[in-house]
Every structure is written in structure tokens, then in C-alpha cells.
KOLPABA-24966 format. One record per residue: z, x, y of N, C-alpha, C in turn. Coordinates in pm, whole numbers, plus 50000, padded with zeros to 5 digits. Last residue first. Example, Ala and Ser with C-alpha at 12.3 -4.5 7.8 and 13.67 -1.06 7.14 Angstrom:
// residues 2
507085128549775507145136749894507875129050003 507805131949431507805123049550507805132049670 
//
This chain:
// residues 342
119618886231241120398888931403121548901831273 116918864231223118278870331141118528882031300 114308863531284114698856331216116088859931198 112498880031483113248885031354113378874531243 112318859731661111078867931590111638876831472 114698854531727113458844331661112328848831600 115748873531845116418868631680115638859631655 114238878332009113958889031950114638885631852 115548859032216113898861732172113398872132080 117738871232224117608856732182116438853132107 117308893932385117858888132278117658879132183 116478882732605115818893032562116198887332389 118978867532725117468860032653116348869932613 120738888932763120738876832676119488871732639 119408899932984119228907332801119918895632734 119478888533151118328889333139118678896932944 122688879933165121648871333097120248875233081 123568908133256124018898033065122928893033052 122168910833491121778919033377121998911933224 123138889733636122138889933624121648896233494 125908901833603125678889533562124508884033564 126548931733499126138924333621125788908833575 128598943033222127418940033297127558930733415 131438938433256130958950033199129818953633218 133338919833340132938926133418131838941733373 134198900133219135008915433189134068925633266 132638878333204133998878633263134818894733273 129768891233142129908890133267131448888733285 130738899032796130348908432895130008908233100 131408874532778132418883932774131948896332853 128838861732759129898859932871131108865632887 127538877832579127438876832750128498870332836 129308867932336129028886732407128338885232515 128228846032318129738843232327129858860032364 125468841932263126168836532376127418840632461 125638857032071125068862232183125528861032270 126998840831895127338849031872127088857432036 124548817631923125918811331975126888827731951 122918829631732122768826031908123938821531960 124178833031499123358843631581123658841231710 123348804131444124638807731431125078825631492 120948799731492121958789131538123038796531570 119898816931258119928821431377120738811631507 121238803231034121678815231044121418817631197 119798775931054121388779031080122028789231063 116938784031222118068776931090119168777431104 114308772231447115468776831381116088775831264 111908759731503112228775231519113338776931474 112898727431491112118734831345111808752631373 114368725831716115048732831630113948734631463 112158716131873112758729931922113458735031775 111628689931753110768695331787111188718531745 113958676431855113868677231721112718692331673 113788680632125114828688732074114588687531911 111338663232154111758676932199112778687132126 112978637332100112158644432015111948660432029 115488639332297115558636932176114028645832065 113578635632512114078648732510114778649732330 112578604532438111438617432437112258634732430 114828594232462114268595132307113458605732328 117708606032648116488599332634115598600332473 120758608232474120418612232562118888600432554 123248603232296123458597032429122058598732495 123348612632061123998623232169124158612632271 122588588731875123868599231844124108606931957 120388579531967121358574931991123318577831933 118638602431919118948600932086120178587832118 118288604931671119068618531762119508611931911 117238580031678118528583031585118958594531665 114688587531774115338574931796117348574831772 113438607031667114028611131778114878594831797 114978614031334114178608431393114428608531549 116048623431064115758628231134114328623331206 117648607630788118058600230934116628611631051 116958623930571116538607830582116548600730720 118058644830630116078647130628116508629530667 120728648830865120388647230758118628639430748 121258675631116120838656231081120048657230934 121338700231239121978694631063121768678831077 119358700031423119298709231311119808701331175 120718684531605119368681231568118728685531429 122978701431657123208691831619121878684231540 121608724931751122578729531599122938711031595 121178716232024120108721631866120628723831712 123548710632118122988698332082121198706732001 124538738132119124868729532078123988717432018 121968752432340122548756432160123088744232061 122878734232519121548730132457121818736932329 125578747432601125628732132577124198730532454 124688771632688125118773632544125398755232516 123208764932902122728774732771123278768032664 125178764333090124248753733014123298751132879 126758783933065127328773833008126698762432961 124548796933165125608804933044125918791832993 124278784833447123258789733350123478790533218 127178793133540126608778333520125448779933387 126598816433586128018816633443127958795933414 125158815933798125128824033642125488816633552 124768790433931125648799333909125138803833790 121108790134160122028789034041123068793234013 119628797934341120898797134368121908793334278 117138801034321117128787734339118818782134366 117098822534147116638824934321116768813634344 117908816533867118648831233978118378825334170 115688808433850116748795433855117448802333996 113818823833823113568812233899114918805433999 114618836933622114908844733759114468834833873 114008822033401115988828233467115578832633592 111108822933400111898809133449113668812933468 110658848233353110538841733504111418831633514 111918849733072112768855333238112258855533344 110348830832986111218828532921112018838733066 107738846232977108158836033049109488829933041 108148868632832108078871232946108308855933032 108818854132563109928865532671109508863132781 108648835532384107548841032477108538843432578 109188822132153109218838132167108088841032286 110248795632150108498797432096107928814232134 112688795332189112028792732096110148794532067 112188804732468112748814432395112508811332236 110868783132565110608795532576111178806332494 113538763432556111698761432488110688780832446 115028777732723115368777132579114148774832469 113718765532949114278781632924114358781732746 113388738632930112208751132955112658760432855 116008732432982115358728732816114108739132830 116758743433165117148751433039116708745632936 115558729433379115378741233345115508747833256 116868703233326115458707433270114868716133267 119258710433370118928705533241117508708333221 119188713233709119738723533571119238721933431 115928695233755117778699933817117648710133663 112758700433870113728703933745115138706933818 111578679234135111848690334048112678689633956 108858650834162110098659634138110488674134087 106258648334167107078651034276108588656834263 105008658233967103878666234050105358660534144 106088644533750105908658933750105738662833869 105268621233830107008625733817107188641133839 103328618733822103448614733937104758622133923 102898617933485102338631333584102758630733733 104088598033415104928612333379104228623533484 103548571733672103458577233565104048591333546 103158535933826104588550433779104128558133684 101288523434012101918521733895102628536433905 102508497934251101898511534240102218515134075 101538465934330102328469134239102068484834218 100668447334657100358457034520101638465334480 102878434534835101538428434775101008433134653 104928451134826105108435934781103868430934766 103828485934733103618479834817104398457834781 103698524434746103458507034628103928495234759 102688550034714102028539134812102298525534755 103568571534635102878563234543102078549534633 105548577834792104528587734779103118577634711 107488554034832106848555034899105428568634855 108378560234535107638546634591106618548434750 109268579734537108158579534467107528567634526 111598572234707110698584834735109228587634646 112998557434507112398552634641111518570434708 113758574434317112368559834295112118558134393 115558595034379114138598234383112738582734344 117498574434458116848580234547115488586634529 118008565534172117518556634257116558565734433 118538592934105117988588434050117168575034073 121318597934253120498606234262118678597534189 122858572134159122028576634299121188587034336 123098578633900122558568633927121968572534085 122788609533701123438605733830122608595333889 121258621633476121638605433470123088601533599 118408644633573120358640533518120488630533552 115978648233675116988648833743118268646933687 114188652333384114208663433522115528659333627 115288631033292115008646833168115408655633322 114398604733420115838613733355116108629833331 111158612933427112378616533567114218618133528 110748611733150110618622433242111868626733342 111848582033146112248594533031112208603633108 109818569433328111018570433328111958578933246 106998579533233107718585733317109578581533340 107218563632939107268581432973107528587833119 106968538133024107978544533001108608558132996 105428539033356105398534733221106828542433147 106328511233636106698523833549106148523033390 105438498433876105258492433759105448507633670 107128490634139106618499934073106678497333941 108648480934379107278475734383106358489234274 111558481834377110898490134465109068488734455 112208463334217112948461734302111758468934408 110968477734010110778464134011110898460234167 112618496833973111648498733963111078488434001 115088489833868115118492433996113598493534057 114358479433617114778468833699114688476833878 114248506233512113648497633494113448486233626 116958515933505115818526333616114338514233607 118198498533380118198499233468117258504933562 116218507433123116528495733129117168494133270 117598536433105116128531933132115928518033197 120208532733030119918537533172118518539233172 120038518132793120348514332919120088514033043 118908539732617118098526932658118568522532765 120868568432756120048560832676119018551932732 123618552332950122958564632882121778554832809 125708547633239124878540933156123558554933105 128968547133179128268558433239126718551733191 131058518633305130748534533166129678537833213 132388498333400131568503833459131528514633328 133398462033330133568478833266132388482433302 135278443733385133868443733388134088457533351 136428403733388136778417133356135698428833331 135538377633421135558387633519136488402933515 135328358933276134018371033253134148377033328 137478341033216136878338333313135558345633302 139408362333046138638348232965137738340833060 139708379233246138758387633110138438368433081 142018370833370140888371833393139288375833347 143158365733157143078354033213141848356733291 144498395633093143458383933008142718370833086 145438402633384144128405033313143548396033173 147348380733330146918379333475145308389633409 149078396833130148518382133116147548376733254 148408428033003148688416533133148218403433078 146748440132801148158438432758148758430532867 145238454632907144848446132843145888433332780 145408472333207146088464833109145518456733054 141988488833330142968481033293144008482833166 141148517633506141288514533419142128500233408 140478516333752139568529333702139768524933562 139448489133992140028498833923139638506633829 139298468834253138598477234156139368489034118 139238433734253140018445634197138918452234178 137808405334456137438414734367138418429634377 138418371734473138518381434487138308393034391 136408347934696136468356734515137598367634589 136198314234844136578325634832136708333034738 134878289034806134548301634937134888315334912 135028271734502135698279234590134908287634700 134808255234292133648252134410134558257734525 137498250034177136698246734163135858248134285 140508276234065139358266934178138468259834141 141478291833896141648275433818140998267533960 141968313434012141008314233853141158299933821 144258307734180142338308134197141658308134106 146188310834001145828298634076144268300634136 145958332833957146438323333855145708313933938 146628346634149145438351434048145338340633985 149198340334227147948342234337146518341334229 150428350534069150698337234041149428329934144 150598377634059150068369833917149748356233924 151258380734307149968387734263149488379134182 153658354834421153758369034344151918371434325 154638337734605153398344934648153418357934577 156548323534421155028317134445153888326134482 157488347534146157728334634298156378329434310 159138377634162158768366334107158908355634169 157498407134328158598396834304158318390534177 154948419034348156028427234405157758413234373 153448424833981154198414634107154748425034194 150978453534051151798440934007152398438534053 147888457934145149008461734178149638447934075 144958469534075145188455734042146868457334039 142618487634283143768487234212144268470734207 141538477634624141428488934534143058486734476 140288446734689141008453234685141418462334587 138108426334850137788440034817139478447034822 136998392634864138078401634925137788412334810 134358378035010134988385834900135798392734949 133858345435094134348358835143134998363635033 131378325635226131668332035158132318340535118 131278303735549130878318335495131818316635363 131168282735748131678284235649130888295135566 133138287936073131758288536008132028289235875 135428285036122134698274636198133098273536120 137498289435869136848292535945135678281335965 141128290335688139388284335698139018290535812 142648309135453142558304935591141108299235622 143438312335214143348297535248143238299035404 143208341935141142658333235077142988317435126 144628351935363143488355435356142638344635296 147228348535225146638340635423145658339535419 147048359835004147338345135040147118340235137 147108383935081145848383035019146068362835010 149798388135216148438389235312146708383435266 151488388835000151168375135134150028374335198 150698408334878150158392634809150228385134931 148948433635029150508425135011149938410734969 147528460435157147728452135038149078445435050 145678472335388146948475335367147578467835255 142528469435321143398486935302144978480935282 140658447235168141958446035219142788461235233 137628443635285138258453035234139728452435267 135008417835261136288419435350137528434535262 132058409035326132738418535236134168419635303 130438375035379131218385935407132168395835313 127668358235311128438363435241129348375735328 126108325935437126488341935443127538346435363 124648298735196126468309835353126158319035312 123428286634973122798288435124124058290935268 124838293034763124958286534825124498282334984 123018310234644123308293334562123588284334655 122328328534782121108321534744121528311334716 124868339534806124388338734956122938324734895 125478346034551126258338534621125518331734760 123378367434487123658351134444124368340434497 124148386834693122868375534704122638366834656 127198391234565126778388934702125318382534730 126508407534361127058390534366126758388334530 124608422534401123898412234324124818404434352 126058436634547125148437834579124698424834496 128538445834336128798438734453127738432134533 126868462334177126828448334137127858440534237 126348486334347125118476534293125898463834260 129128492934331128378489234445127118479234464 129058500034063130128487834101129748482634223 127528517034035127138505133931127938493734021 128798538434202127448531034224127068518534126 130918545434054130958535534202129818531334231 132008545633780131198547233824130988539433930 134258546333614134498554633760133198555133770 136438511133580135478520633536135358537433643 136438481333626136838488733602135978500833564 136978449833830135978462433800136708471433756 137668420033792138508432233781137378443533735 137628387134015136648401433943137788413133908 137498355134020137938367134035137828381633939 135848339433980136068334534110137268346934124 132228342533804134108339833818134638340533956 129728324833818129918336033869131928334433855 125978322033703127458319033638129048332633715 123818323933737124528317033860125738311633809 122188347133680122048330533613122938320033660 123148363933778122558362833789121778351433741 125798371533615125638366233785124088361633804 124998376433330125528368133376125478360933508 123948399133406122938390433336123698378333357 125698411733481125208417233580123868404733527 127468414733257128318409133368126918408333481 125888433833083126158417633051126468411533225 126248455633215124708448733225124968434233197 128618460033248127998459933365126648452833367 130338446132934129848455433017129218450833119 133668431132913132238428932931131648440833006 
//
């Protein structure tokens, strides 16, 4: 089950009584420790305690799990990795798992987090047939709107969709990076539990900046629409903003890529909807890029990736300055568009 299912689930107050997170995204897994934890706290009117087991031993997660307290609290146990038996017996892992997944109207969850499961365990099926098997993956696309969505909510901001696209485009689909800039809009925006602030592409514009990606969709914009001179303010922008070169180079040549992908989509399929659920990315940069590659064909595609591949030979070999490759790289570049042919 993915993060959003599992995350639609708790929230309707359907909750397993033992969790196997999997995945390497820690902020999804943090967030949705976060949601079980207030459901829990809401259904059952107890505090909820996080309990992190560091030193691990089934005995210990067995004391843990039947010891009562004067106060009756809620308690998630937090243990990294889903270890196997250390025996066979009563206080084996499997047999611990076993038996809680069959509670009724329990105090206590416990929650695995791991990078990957056995599907192939009987102790993981068992827990997969409960809904507590959970898969963190990288959330792209509609998704990761659909979240930036909900957070939005959270923070008293009625977003239209174009800015959420935006702020992807400009910061990269790093969840915390991305929650941090909502709450920073929120507050710029003045939103409020009484009033709702609304969210728009120009608010995005005017507070955020361009990480790497959105510089080079610029950069590359620029070079497609042959306008040099802007086309090496915005490198020398980056240059002074501390950029790695040979970062720059590599980003470069990624966007080449996904243009030569936009390029050969067949006439019937060429739509930003379809481009954006073939790469992964937002629909609006999707269009953009549909946009970018009517400057090209697949001769100069094929040109540019040639360029590419003589600057960076020329910065690893030390032959030009690494400033110099790329200012004549995109000299270049700009001069096989206006040509047409290379």
C-alpha cells in the first residue's frame, strides 16, 4: 500500500496495530507518524507517546508491549529494521508480531521502519493483510501536488494550481524543502484560521528563488529562443550563486535529455499531460518543455548533446577554464539554433 492510500486509510480511523514502513523517504514516514499519532490521540481521547526502541531484543519489545501504566496513554514503539527470529519460541519477533496483529482495542502499535521488505516472510504478509505494510516512493507528479495540496490546507492557504506547479518547478520535489517554503509563504501571505490567504504563481515568483532546475530550464529557454546575451547572464548568475560548473554541465545535459524525449513522442500522444506522466514531472514544466522542443529537431538534439560531450572533455582535461567551456558552450548552442545544423 502506498503512503497516500495508508494515509486515507488512518484517517478514517481504520488503523493496524502493526506498521512496516518501507521506503527512503523520511519525511513522508515522519508525516505519517504525525497523522497516526492524532488519530489515535482524537479516537481515543490518550495521549500518544513515541517510544524509540535503540537497543532491540524481542524480550525487550515484549516487556514493553504488556507493561501497563498508571496513566493510560497510547504507545508506539519505533523500531529501525524488521530483524528476524533471534530463536524459535514464544518470545521469537514472529511470534510477538503474530500475536498483536490478532489484539483487539489495543494501547499499544508497533512500528518497523525499513528501506526495503521480504515479501516472501510470513510475519510481513500478515502484516501487509492488516494494511500495515506501507511504501514510502518519492511522491511525483499529481501526487506530489495533491500533497503540497493538503499541506496547504494545513497552513491556512487556498492554492491555485499554477502556483503549486510553480513552486515545484522553482524548488525540486524535496518534501521538506517544499513544506518549508509553504510555511514561509504563509506567513508572507498573511493567512490566517480565521481567513484563508489565497496562493498564487505570482506570490511564488516574487518569494521564492530558482534552485538548479529552474535555472536551467531558463538557461536552456534562452538558448532555445537564441537570445545569447541573456542566455550568459543567467550562467554567470548561477557562476556567482556558487554553482558547480560541472553541476551546471550535468544539468544541462539532463534537460537535453528530457527535450529529445518530448521531441520523439509520437504526434497522437503529444500532450503536456502524457509528457508529464511519462517523466514524472509537473504538467505545466511538461508543457514548457513541449513548448521548447518545437526549436528543435533531431539533428540539432543530436548537435547539442555532441557540444555537451566537448565541454566537458574540455573542463575534465583541463583544456579550458571551466567558466570559459561553458560560456562558449552556450555560445554554441545558440548559434546551432540559428543555424539549424552544427
Amino acid at each position: 500500500m502506498h503512503y497516500l492510500q495508508a494515509k486515507k486509510k488512518i484517517l478514517s480511523g481504520k488503523i493496524a496495530n502493526v506498521y512496516l514502513l518501507i521506503g527512503e523517504d523520511d519525511f513522508l514516514k515522519r508525516s505519517f507518524l504525525h497523522d497516526l499519532s492524532t488519530v489515535l490521540k482524537n479516537k481515543t481521547g490518550r495521549a500518544v507517546s513515541l517510544e524509540k526502541l535503540e537497543s532491540f531484543s524481542s524480550a525487550h519489545l515484549n516487556l514493553n508491549l504488556n507493561q501497563g501504566s498508571l496513566v493510560k496513554t497510547n504507545k508506539i514503539f519505533l523500531i529501525n529494521s524488521l530483524p528476524y527470529a533471534e530463536k524459535r519460541g514464544q518470545d521469537s519477533i514472529d511470534d510477538i508480531i503474530l500475536t498483536q496483529l490478532q489484539k483487539q482495542n489495543t494501547e499499544a502499535f508497533i512500528v518497523f521502519l525499513a528501506e526495503k521488505a521480504d515479501r516472501r516472510r510470513k510475519t510481513v504478509r500478515a502484516i501487509d493483510k492488516q494494511g500495515g505494510v506501507v511504501e514510502f516512493s518519492p511522491l511525483k507528479g499529481e501526487s506530489l501536488l495533491l500533497f503540497l495540496k493538503d499541506i496547504c490546507q494545513q497552513k491556512n492557504l487556498t492554492p491555485q494550481k499554477d502556483a503549486l506547479e510553480e513552486l515545484v518547478f522553482r524548488k525540486g520535489e524535496n518534501l521538506s524543502v517544499l513544506v518549508h517554503e509553504l510555511e514561509k509563504l504563509a506567513v508572507y501571505l498573511g493567512s490566517s484560521a480565521a481567513e484563508n490567504a489565497l496562493l498564487t504563481k505570482e506570490a511564488v515568483e516574487k518569494s521564492c528563488c530558482l534552485q538548479q532546475e529552474g535555472n536551467i530550464f531558463h538557461l536552456a529557454d534562452a538558448v532555445g529562443k537564441k537570445q545569447a546575451i541573456s542566455a550568459l547572464r543567467l550562467l554567470k548568475a548561477m557562476l556567482q550563486q556558487k554553482e558547480p560548473p560541472l553541476l551546471i554541465l550535468f544539468m544541462l545535459s539532463r534537460h537535453y535529455r528530457l527535450l529529445y524525449q518530448a521531441l520523439t513522442i509520437p504526434e497522437g500522444k503529444k500532450s503536456p499531460s502524457y509528457l508529464a506522466s511519462k517523466l514524472g514531472i509537473p504538467r505545466h514544466v511538461a508543457a514548457s518543455l513541449l513548448e521548447q522542443a518545437k526549436t528543435y529537431t533531431l539533428d540539432t538534439i543530436a548537435a547539442s548533446f555532441l557540444l555537451l560531450e566537448e565541454a566537458d572533455g574540455q573542463i575534465k582535461k583541463g583544456l579550458k577554464s571551466e567558466e570559459a567551456a561553458l560560456e562558449l558552450l552556450i555560445l554554441k548552442l545558440t548559434l546551432l539554433i540559428k543555424a539549424g545544423s552544427y
